[in-house]
N, C-alpha and C positions, 0 to 999 in steps of 0.2 A: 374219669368222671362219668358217673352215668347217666344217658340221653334224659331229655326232657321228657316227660308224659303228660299229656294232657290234663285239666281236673278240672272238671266243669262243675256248676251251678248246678243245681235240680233248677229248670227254670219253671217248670208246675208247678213248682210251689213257691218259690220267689219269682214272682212271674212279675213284678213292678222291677225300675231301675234304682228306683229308693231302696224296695225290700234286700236287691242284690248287692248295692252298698252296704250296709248294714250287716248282712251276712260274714262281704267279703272283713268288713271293719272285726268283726267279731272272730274269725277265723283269722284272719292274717293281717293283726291292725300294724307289725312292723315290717311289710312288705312293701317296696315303693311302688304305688297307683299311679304317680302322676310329676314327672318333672319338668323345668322350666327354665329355659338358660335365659340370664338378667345380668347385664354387665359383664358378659364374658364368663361367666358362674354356674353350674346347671345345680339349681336351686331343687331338692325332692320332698314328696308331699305323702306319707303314707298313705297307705287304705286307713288307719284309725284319723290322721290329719285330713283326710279326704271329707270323710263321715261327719266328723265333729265340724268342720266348714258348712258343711250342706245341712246340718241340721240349725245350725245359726242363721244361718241364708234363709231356711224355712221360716222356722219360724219368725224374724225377720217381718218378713211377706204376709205372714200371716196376723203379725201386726198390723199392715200397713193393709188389711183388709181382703188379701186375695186369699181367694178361697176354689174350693171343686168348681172347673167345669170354667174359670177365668182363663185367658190366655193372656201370657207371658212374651213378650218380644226383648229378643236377643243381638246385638249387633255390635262387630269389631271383628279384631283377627283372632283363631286360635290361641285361646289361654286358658290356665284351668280354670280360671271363674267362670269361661263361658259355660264348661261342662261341670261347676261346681252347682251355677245358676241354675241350669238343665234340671238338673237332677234334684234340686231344693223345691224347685216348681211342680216336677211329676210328685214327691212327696205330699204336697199339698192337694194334689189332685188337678194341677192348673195343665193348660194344652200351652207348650212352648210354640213359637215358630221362629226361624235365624233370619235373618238381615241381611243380604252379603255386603261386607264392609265398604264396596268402593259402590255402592248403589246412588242414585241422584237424589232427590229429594222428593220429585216425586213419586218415584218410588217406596221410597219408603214410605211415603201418604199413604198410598193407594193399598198397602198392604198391613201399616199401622187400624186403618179404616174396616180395610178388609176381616181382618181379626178380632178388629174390639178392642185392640191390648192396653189394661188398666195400668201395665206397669213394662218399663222399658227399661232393660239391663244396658248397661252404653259403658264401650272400651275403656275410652279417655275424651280429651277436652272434643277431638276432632266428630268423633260419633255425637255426643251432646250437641254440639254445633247443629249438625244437623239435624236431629228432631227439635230443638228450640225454634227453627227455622220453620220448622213444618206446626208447629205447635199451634193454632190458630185453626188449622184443619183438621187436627183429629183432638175435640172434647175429647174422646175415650180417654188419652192418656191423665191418669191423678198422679202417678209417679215416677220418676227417671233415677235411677239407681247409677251411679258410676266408680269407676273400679279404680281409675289410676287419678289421684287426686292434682296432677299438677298442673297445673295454669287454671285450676277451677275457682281460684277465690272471686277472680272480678264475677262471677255470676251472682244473683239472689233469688233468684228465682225459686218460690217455696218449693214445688216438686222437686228440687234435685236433692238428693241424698248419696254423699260416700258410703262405701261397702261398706267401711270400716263400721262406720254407726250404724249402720241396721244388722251387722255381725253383732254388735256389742248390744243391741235392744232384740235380736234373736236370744245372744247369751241370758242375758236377765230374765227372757221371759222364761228359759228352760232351768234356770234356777227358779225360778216360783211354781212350775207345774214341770217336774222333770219328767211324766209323762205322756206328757201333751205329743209329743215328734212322735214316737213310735205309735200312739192311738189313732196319729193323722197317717201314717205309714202303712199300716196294718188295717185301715180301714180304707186303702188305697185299692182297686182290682186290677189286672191284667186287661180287664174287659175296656178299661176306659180311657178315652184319647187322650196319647200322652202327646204326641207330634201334630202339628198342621205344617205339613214341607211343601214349600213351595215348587210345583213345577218348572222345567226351563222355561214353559213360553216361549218355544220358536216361532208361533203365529200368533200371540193373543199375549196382553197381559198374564204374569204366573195365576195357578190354581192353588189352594193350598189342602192338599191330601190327608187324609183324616187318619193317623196311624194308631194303631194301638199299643201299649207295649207289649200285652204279653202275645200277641200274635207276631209282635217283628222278634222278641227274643226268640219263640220257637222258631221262626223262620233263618233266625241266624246259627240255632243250633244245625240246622239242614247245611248251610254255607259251612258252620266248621267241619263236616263231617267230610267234605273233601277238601278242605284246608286247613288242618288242625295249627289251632295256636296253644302256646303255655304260659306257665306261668313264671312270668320273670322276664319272656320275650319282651323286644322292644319293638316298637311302633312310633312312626315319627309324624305325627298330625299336620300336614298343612296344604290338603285341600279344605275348602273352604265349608266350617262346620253347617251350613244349611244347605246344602247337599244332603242326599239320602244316603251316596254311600261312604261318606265321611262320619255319619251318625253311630252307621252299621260297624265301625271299624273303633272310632275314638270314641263312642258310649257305648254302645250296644256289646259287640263282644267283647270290650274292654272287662266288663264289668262282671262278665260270662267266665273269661277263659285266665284275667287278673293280670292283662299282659301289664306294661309299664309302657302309657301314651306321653310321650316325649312333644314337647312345642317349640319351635325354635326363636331363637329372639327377633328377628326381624324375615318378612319372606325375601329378601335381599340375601340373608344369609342361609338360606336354608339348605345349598350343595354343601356348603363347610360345618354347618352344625350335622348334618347329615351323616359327612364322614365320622365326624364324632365320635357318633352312638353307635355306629356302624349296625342299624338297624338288623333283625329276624326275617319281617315283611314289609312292603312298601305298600300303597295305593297313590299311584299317581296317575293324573289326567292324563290323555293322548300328547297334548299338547309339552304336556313337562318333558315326558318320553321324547318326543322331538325334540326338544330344546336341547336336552341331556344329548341327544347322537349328535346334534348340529353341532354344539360345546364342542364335544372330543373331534370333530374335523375342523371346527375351526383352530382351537389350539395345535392338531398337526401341521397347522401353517407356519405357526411359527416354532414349531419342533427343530431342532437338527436337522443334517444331511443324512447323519446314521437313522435317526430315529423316525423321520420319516421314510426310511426303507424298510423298517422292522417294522412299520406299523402294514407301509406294505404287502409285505410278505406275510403277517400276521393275517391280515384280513381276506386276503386269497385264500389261505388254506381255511379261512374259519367261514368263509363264504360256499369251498366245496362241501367242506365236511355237511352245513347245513342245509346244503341240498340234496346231497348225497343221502344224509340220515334224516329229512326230514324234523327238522329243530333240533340235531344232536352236534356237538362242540367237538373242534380240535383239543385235542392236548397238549400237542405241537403248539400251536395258537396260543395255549392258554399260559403256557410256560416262558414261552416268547414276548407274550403282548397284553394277554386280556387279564393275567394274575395283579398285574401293576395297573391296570387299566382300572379295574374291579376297586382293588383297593382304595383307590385314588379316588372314585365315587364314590366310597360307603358301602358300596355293595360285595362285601367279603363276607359276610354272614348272613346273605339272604339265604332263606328258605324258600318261599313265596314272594313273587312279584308280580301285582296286576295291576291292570288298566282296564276302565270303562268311562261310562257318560258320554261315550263319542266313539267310533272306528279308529283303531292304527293302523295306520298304510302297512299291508303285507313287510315289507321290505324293512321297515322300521323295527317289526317285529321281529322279521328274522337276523338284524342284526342284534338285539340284544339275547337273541338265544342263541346263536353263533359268540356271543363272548362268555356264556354259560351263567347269563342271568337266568334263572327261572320265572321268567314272564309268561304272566297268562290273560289271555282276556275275559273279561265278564261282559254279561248283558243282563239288561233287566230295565225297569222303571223304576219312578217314585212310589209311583200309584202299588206297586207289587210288595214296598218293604225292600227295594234295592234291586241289586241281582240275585237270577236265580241259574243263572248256565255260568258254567267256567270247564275251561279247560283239566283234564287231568294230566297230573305230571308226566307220565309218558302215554300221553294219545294227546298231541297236539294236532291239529292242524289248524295250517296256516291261512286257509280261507272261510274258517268257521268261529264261533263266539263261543263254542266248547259243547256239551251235554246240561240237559238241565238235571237242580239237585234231587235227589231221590226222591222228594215231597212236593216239587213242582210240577207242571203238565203244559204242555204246550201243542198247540195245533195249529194246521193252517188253514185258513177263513176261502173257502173260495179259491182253491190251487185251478193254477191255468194250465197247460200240456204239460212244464216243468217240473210241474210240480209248486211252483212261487205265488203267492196269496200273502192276505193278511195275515199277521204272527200274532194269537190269543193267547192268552197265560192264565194261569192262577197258580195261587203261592199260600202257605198257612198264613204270610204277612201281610195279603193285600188288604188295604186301606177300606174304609167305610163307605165311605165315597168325598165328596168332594163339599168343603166348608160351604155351607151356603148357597150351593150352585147342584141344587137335584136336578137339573134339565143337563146340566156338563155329566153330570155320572151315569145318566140314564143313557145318556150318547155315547159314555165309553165303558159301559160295563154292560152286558148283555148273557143272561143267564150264566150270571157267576163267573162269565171271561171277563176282561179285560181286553179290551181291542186296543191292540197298542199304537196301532198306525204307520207300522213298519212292514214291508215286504220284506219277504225270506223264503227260506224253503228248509226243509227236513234232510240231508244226505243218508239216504238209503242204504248207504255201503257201511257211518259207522255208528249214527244217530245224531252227528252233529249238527247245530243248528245254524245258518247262514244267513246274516242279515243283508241286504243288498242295500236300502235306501229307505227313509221315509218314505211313503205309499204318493203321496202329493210331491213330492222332489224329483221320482223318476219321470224322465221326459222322452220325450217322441220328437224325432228328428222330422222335417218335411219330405223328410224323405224314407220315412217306415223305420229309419232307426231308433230303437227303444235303450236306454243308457242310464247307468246309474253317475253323477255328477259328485256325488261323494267317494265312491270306488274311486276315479280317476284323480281327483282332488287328493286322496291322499296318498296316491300314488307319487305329485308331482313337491310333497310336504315333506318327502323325504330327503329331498334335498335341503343342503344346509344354508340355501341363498334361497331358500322359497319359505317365507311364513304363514302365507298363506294364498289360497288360491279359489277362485268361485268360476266354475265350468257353466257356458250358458251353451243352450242350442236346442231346447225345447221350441217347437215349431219352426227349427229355425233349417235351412240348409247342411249347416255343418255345425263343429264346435268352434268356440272359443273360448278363450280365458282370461279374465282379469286375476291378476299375480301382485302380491305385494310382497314385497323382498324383505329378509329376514335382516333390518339392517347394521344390528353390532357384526354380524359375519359378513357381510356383502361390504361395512364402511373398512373392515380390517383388509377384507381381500383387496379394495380398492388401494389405501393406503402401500401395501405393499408393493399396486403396479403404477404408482404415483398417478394417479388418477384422481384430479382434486376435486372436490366437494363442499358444499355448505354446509346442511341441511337433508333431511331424508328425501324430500321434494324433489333436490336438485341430482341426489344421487341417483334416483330412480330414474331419473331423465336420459343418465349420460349412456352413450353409446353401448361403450365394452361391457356397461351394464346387461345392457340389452341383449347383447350376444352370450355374455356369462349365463344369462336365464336361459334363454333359447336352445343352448344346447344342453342344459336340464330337462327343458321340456320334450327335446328332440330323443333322449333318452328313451323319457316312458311314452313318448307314439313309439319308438319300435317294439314297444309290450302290449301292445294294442293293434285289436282287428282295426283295420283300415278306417270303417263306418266312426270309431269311437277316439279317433287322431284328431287332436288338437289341432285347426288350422291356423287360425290367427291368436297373436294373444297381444296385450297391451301391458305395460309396468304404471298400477295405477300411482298417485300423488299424495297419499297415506295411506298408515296402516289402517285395518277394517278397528272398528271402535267401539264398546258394547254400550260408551256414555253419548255413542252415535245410533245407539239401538241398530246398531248392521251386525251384536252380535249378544247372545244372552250372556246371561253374569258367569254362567258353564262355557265361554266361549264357544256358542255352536253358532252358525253361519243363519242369518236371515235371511232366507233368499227373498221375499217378497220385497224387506227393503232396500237389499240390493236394487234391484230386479225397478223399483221405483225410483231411487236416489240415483242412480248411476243410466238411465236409461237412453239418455245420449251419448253417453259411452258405449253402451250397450251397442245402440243402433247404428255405430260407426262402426264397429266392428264388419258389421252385415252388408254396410250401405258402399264399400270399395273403395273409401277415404284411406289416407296414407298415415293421416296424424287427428288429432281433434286437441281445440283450442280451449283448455281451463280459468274461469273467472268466476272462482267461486272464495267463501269467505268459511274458514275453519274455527268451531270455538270450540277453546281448551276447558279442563274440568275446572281450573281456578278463575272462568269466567272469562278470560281476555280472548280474544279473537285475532285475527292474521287471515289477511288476505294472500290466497295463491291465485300466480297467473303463469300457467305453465304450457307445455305442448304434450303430449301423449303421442308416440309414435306406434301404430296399427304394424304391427309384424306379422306375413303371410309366413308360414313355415311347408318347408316338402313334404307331399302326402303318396308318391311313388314308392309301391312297395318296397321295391329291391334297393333303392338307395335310401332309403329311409334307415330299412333295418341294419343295412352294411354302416352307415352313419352310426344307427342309435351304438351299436356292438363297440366300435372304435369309441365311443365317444366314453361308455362306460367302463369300458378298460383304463381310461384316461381320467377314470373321477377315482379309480380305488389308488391312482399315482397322485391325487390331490390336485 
């Protein structure tokens, strides 16, 4: 059979998301664009079935009075009406923006408000829920459109509207003027905002970034050109569609390169729908990547005798080989451990696999290039049109975010002896500026850079780009030690009993660390040494817990200069929470509210306490609350070179025997 070859769009000239529907409907109406597992089923949707959707959806909308220059709000999980909706709206000329589905309420206020949006696309009953709730504060909205009609009867409320009927009042209108869609399509430009994406806001309320399409489709033809996709490839959608670089993958080069964007039915099921489809390319967050290495060590727990020796001896030699060749794979290995491994996650027919929106701990990385995933990382922003640096396939390295794309530019702001400074960019994709906020874009775009707010540096030796920290994250020790708290953070992520971790020691003497424990792996470890438990509260409390972490973390101080070793760390009494605002909806760390909420924790650390006394009151997202009263035990750990490192060595040899 012969290889795939690329076949892309002229995007000069179909430079809208409508116009490259339409194209692709016209060219390849019985190729599948779009499938959808629904009761165990995986349901497919043409490019002509795609088309004929989005032009009913349109016009629809266009009934219901949206018009150029409206914006459109999107919210629920990954389905194709999200990107049917998408695409029906750019047609009309309207600016979409996403929702993330698990967002509070008022959130979604503040960003309903923020945008204007006259009309709001809503999953099912539980999305409606919550703009009905909020309804009262945002006049804008005149209409709620929803997609899955069940348990919608008890409502009456006149704005809401099933898909089905404004499909069917799109249909009639395109039977009275059939060419009404394509005069709204064709009088559509590339010039004009199709996206407002909301920034993470790690310090502030989100922004919402002014995208254009036909500047982010040339920006993605750049991204194909060192990561070619085709057609017919699959792609499995489920990071979260208002993200930039979920847009760039399930609409943008979707639409580009004609792959087939796969959704899976629930995100509970999404490793098992995954093997499935046994995807082309992946885009997964840092955090799923984690999850995925954590998975395969926990299940080697409850592996065989035989099988956890092969995994053994698999990951030795796939551990040398990778250091040895810098991100190159055993064979041995492969043939042994990671062939079945691979398969077993889905990943037998990757071509491409990347991770951005956050740093992967070194180590994380190098294990999935040591089982011969092709993992690569990106970097970029919202503001940019996504990413613009990735790795190439054979020029990885493993302390770098990769080269930027041929039509990118990056410099550093102010380099110190190192060479490390702020990181500037510009991209054909980057954004207009910022909805409503010309004082926010005036502050972060400066003669056509983008000042992204990250420290980095240029590597001289091969052009690679090295991000070290947000520019406000890195901290100074009181004692002249400068440290990046993310560098070491995911160093200690890589373990499969660590979920997460927030390093403090800015102004402070030394480091330390609050640790929340990863805990379906940490409750199964426990279960196995009958170590009993209630509750995550109670498990993070017990002792052997303690010591389980400890020598995780004793691990990565032997990979660290002495100044940058963890001294003390604590198991805090839940996980970090982003409906606690400790984390955005991209799950990236807030240090401030750390940093405020936990700050007697904090200052026990510091203060030579042994434990610190908990009496606080937790509310869950279904509103009920629960009172903890717990202890926190302050753990000192060894900071002596020589027994540190002779520890950390024994200690790591001892984690690849599980």
């Amino acid at each position: 059979m012969p290889a795939k070859q690329p076949d892309y769009a002229d995007v000069s000239r179909y430079d809208t998301f409508a116009k490259l529907l339409a194209y692709n409907a016209e060219r390849s109406p019985d190729q599948v664009a779009l499938r959808e597992k629904e009761f165990g089923i995986w349901n497919e949707i043409t490019w002509a079935d795609y088309h004929r959707t989005v032009k009913c959806f349109a016009l629809g909308m266009h009934e219901l009075g949206i018009d150029r220059g409206d914006s459109v709000g999107i919210i629920g999980d990954n389905r194709p009406e999200w990107v049917q909706g998408e695409v029906a709206s750019h047609a009309l000329g309207a600016m979409i923006f996403g929702i993330y589905q698990d967002s509070l309420n008022e959130e979604v206020a503040y960003l309903i408000n923020y945008a204007g949006a006259k009309i709001i696309i809503a999953e099912d009953e539980e999305q409606v829920d919550k703009v009905l709730e909020i309804t009262e504060q945002c006049p804008c909205v005149k209409h709620i459109v929803y997609c899955d009609p069940r348990g919608m009867r008890k409502y009456d409320d006149p704005r809401l509207m099933n898909l089905e009927e404004l499909l069917l009042r799109g249909q009639q209108r395109d039977e009275e003027h059939p060419e009404l869609y394509m005069e709204l399509v064709n009088g559509g430009s590339g010039e004009d905002v199709a996206i407002l994406c909301p920034t993470s806001g790690t310090t502030s309320n989100p922004k919402l970034a002014m995208l254009q399409g036909g500047p982010m489709l040339r920006h993605c033809m750049a991204y194909l050109e060192e990561d070619p996709k085709c057609p017919g490839d699959n792609y499995v959608s489920v990071l979260p569609l208002p993200w930039i670089m979920e847009q760039v993958y399930a609409v943008a080069q979707a639409l580009i390169t004609r792959v087939t964007v796969n959704f899976v039915e629930e995100p509970e099921t999404m490793m098992n729908d995954l093997r499935e489809i046994g995807p082309n390319f992946v885009l997964l967050a840092p955090r799923v990547w984690e999850s995925v290495a954590a998975d395969v060590k926990s299940r080697m727990m409850d592996a065989t005798l035989f099988k956890q020796k092969m995994y053994q001896v698999g990951m030795k030699l796939a551990w040398r080989a990778s250091i040895k060749r810098k991100g190159g794979h055993s064979r041995l290995a492969y043939w042994l451990l990671f062939r079945a491994l691979k398969d077993r996650l889905g990943f037998s027919y990757l071509r491409s696999a990347a991770t951005g929106g956050a740093a992967l701990g070194p180590d994380t990385f190098k294990f999935f290039l040591a089982m011969g995933v092709p993992l690569r990382q990106l970097y970029g922003q919202t503001e940019l049109g996504g990413a613009y640096t990735i790795h190439k396939a054979d020029d990885v390295d493993f302390d770098s975010v990769g080269v930027p794309f041929s039509t990118s530019e990056i410099r550093i702001a102010n380099p110190d002896e190192n060479g490390v400074g702020e990181i500037e960019a510009r991209t054909p994709g980057m954004f207009l500026g910022y909805y409503k906020n010309d004082q926010a874009t005036a502050e972060s775009v400066l003669e056509g850079w983008m000042k992204t707010g990250d420290a980095g540096y240029l590597k001289q030796e091969n052009g690679h780009l090295v991000v070290i920290d947000r520019i406000s994250d890195i901290a100074t020790t009181s004692t002249g030690a400068r440290f990046s708290p993310q560098f070491i953070e995911n160093k200690l992520k890589f373990s499969p009993f660590v979920a997460e971790a927030v390093v403090q020691g800015d102004a402070r003497p030394y480091l330390a660390a609050i640790v929340c424990i990863r805990f379906d792996i940490v409750a199964k470890w426990a279960e196995q040494r009958d170590v009993a438990f209630t509750n995550y509260t109670n498990l993070s409390a017990q002792r052997k817990v303690y010591d389980l972490v400890q020598r995780e973390i004793e691990i990565v101080n032997a990979t660290l200069p002495e100044a940058h070793r963890i001294r003390k760390f604590l198991l805090l009494y839940k996980q970090l929470d982003a409906d606690d605002g400790e984390l955005t909806r991209t799950r990236k760390v807030r240090r401030g509210v750390i940093k405020e909420k936990y700050a007697e924790i904090i200052g026990a650390m510091y203060s030579g306490k042994e434990k610190v006394q908990v009496d606080t009151v937790i509310t869950f997202q279904d509103g009920s609350k629960s009172r903890i009263q717990t202890e926190l035990r302050v753990v000192d750990l060894p900071v002596a070179d020589g027994e540190i490192e002779a520890r950390g060595k024994a200690l790591r040899t001892a984690r690849l025997e599980i």
